[in-house]
C-alpha positions in Angstrom: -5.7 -59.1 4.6 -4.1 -59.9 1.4 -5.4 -61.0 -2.2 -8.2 -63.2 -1.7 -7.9 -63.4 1.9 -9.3 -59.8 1.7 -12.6 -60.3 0.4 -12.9 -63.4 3.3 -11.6 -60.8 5.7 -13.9 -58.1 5.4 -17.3 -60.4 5.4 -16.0 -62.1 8.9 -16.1 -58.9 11.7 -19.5 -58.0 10.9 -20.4 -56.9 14.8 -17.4 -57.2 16.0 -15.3 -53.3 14.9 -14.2 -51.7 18.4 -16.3 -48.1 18.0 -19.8 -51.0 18.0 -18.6 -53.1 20.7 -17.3 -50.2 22.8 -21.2 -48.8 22.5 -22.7 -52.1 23.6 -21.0 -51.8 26.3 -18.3 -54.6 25.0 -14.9 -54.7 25.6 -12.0 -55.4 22.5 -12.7 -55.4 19.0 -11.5 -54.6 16.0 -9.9 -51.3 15.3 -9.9 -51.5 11.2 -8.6 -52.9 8.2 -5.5 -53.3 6.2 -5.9 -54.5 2.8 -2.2 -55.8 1.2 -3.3 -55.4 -2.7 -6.5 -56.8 -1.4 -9.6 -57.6 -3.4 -12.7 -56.2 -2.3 -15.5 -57.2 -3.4 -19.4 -55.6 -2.9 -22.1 -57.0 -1.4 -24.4 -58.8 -4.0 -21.4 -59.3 -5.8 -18.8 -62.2 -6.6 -15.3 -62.3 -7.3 -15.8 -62.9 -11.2 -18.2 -60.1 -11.6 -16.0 -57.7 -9.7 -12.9 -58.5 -11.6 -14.9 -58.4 -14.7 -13.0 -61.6 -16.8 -11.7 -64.6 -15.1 -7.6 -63.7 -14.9 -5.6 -64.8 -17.9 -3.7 -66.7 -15.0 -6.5 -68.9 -14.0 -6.3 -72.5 -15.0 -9.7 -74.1 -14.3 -10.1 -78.3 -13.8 -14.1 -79.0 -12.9 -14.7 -76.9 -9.8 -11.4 -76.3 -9.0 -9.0 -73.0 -10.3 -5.4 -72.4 -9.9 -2.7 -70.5 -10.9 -0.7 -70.7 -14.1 2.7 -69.5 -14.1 2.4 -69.1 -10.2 6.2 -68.2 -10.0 6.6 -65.1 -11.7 2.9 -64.1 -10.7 2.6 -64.5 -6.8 6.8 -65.2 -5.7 8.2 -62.7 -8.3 11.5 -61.5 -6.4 12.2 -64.2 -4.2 15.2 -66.7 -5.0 14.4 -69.8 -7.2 14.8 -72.1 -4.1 12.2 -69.8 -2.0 9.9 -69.6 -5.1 9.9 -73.7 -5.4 9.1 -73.9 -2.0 6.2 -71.6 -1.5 4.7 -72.7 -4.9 4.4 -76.0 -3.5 2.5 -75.6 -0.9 0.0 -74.1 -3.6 -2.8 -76.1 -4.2 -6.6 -75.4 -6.0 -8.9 -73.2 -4.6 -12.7 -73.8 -4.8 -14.6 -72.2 -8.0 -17.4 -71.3 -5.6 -15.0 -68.8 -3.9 -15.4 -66.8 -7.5 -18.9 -67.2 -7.6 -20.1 -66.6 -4.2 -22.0 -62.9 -3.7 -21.1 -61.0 -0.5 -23.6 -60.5 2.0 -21.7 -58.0 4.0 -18.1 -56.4 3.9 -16.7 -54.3 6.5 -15.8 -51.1 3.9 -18.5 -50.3 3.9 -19.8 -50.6 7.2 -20.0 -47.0 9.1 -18.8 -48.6 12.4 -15.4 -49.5 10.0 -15.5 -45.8 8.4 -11.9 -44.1 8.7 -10.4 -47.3 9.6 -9.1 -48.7 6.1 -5.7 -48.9 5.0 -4.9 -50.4 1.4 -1.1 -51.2 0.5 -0.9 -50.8 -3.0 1.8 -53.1 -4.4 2.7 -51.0 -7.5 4.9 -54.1 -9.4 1.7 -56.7 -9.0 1.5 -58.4 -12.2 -1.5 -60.7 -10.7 -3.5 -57.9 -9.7 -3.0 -54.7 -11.8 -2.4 -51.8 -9.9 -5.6 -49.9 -11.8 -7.8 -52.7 -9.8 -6.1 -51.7 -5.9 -6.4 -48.4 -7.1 -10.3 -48.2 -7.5 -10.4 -51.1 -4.3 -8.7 -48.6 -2.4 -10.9 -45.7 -4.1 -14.3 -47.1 -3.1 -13.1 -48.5 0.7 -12.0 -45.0 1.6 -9.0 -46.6 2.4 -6.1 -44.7 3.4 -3.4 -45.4 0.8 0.7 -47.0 1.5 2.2 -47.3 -1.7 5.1 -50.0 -2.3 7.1 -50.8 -5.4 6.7 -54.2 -4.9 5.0 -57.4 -6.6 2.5 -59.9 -5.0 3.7 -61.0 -2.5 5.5 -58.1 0.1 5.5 -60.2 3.0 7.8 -62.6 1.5 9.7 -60.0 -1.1 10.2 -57.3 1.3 9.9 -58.0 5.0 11.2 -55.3 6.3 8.9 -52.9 3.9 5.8 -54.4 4.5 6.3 -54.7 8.5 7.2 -50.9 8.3 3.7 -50.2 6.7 1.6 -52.4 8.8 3.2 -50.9 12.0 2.2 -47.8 10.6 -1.4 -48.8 10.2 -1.6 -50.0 13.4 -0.4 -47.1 15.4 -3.2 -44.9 13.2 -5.7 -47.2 14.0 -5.2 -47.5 17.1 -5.3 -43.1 17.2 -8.6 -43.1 15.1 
C-alpha cells in the first residue's frame, strides 16, 4: 500500500487477516501488510493531525487539495515525457480524506502482529524519511530500505518488485 493508499489499506481487512479466518474455520485471507513510504495513521486520528501541518505541497481549492509541483515531488526520476504523462492523470483528492479519524487500522490489530513490512524510500521529498521512519517504528513493521523517491514503482521496477517479492515469501513463512 503506498502513500495515501496506506492509510485506506489498513482500515479495509479488518476481519479478514489469514491467522483470524484460519480460526473461524475460514479459508484465505490476508497474510499482512506492505507499506511503500506509506502513511499510517491511528485510530481516532486524521491525516492532518498525524502529519501535524498540512504539507508545504498542498494546494487547497474549497474541499478539494492537490499537489503543487507534482513533478519533482511524486515522478522525481522518471523521464520528462513519463513525468507529463502520469501527472496528468492527477486530479484533486477530497479534503475529507485529511480530516477523516480512523476507526480501525490493521497495525495494530494482533491478528496482523509480525506481518508488516514498510519500504522506506530514503530520497522521498513528499514524505520525509523521519515520518516512514516513526510509521514504520510504531507498525512494528519489518523495515526494506531503498534510495529512492516517491514513487519506486515507477522509478525503479525492478527494485521495488525485488522487495515486494521478498515480503511476500516472509509472509507467507510467518
Amino acid at each position: 500500500m503506498h502513500s495515501y493508499g496506506a492509510i485506506a489499506g489498513a482500515c479495509s481487512v479488518h476481519g479478514l487477516s489469514k491467522r483470524e479466518r484460519k480460526a473461524k474455520g475460514l479459508p484465505g485471507g490476508v497474510l499482512g501488510m506492505l507499506f511503500m513510504n506509506g502513511i499510517l495513521v491511528d485510530v481516532g486520528k486524521d491525516l492532518n493531525w498525524t502529519l501535524g501541518v498540512l504539507p508545504l505541497w498542498s494546494r487547497i481549492k474549497g474541499e478539494e487539495s492537490s499537489v503543487s509541483g507534482i513533478e519533482g515531488l511524486i515522478f522525481a526520476g522518471l523521464p520528462i515525457e513519463e513525468v507529463r504523462r502520469w501527472a496528468s492523470k492527477c486530479g484533486y483528492q477530497s479534503q475529507r480524506a485529511f480530516k477523516t479519524k480512523v476507526a480501525y487500522t490493521a497495525w495494530r490489530d494482533p491478528w496482523y502482529r509480525d506481518k508488516c513490512v514498510y519500504l522506506l524510500c530514503e530520497d522521498d521529498e513528499a514524505l520525509p524519511r523521519a515520518y516512514q521512519e516513526h510509521f514504520a517504528e510504531v507498525s512494528s513493521s519489518r523495515v526494506e530500505r531503498l534510495r529512492v523517491g516517491h514513487s519506486p514503482y515507477l522509478t525503479h521496477r525492478e527494485k521495488a518488485l525485488e522487495v515486494v517479492e521478498r515480503a511476500v515469501r516472509q509472509l507467507m513463512e510467518v
